[in-house]
C-alpha positions, 0 to 999 in steps of 0.5 A: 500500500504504502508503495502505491502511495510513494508511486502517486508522489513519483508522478512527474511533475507531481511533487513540483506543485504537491509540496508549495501546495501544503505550504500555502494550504499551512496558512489557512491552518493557522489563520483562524487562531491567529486572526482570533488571538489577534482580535481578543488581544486587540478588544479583550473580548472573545465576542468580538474576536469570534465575530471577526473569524465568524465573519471571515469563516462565512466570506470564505464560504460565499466567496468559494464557488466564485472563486472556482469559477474565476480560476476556471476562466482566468488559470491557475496561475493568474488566479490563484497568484492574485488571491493570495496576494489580495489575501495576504494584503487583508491579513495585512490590514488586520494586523495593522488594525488590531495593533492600533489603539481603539480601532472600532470593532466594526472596522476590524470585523469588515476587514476579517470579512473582505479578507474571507473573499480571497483565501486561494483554494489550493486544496481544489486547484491541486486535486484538479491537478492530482486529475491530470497528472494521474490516471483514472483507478487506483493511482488516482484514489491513492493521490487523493487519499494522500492529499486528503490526510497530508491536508489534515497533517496541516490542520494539526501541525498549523495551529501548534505553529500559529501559537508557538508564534503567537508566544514567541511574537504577538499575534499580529506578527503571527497573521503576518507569517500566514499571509506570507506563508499563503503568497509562498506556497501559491506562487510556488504551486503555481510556478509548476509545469502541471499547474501553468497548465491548467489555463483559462477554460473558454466554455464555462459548464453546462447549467445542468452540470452545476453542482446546486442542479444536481439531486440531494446536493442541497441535503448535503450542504444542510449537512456541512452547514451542521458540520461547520457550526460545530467546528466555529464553535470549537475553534472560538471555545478552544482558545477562550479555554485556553486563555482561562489556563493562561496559556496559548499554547493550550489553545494550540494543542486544543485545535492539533488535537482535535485535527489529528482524531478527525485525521484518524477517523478519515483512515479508520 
């Protein structure tokens, strides 16, 4: 098993673009605890620093299927670089807003949610690629399956990362290394052969062939929608527990922890 895998990884071209993608993807591991433990710090308030992630989670959420369709019509490599460049700006701005004295919550709120528009959906663009470089059957799925569990590798080592920063640092300082971890790794992707190749598609899909069109579509998404309440709540309750323990890095292990049983629940 373990030499199908080694033989998905060996496809030319393939590690090209797979390692500067978990790169960019580390970034939106890290990116909630930081922007959260930026807020509080910032406001003293967990409210508030749920309601900037929650209106950051919920911009992201909106914004992904336009996002894929401009990825779609423009290239990767144009869209994806432009994302993350306008992504790492709006984390910028953040740490420039909560480093201020008295910025007006609001503000700080919109920025979290224009910031949400912009995270580059690596994860997506590079399963297109895995579709690509691969042929359809078992290296196909054995590709996937890495990705998949190297992605929740990300989610429990990103969080560890973001609070070690935050201890080192401040907070500010650890959006700022996400939003340049995000520009690396994309531009790294998109450097590569296989995903300069996925250039502009000129005819957009059949409406019947979209994804809301499609039977219990719909029940799915009430599913997820169920699914991702439970994990914003976690996400903001983790850190408050941690912060009630005097420690960031409780706040951490929390999140690591929870990422590495839903990596374990994938493979059993």
């Amino acid at each position: 098993m373990i030499a199908g895998y080694l033989q998905a990884l060996r496809t030319p071209g393939a590690l090209r673009v797979f390692l500067p993608a978990l790169l960019g993807r580390l970034s939106l591991a890290m990116v909630t605890l930081a922007l959260l433990y930026s807020v509080q710090t910032s406001t003293g308030s967990f409210a508030a620093a749920g309601a900037a992630t929650g209106a950051f989670g919920l911009a992201n959420v909106i914004a992904s299927p336009y996002r894929a369709r401009i990825v779609d019509r423009v290239g990767q490599r144009m869209a994806l670089g432009t994302m993350s460049i306008l992504f790492a700006l709006g984390l910028g701005a953040l740490a420039w807003a909560t480093t201020r004295p008295d910025t007006p919550v609001g503000l700080v709120v919109g920025i979290a949610a224009l910031t949400g528009l912009f995270p580059p959906p690596l994860g997506a663009a590079m399963r297109v690629i895995w579709g690509s470089l691969t042929a359809p059957g078992p290296q196909r799925t054995r590709a996937y399956s890495i990705d998949a569990v190297c992605e929740e590798v990300l989610f429990t080592t990103g969080p560890l990362i973001a609070a070690a920063i935050i201890a080192l640092t401040s907070p500010a300082t650890a959006i700022l290394v996400t939003g340049g971890i995000a520009v690396l790794g994309t531009l790294g992707m998109t450097g590569g052969a296989a995903s300069r190749q996925r250039g502009a598609r000129r005819a957009p899909a059949p409406p019947v062939l979209r994804p809301l069109r499609q039977p219990g579509f719909a029940l799915v998404l009430v599913a997820l929608l169920a699914v991702g309440c439970v994990l914003g709540t976690v996400e903001v309750a983790a850190p408050a527990v941690a912060e009630r323990a005097g420690s960031v890095q409780v706040a951490g292990m929390l999140l690591a922890a929870f990422a590495a049983g839903s990596a374990i629940g994938g493979l059993v």
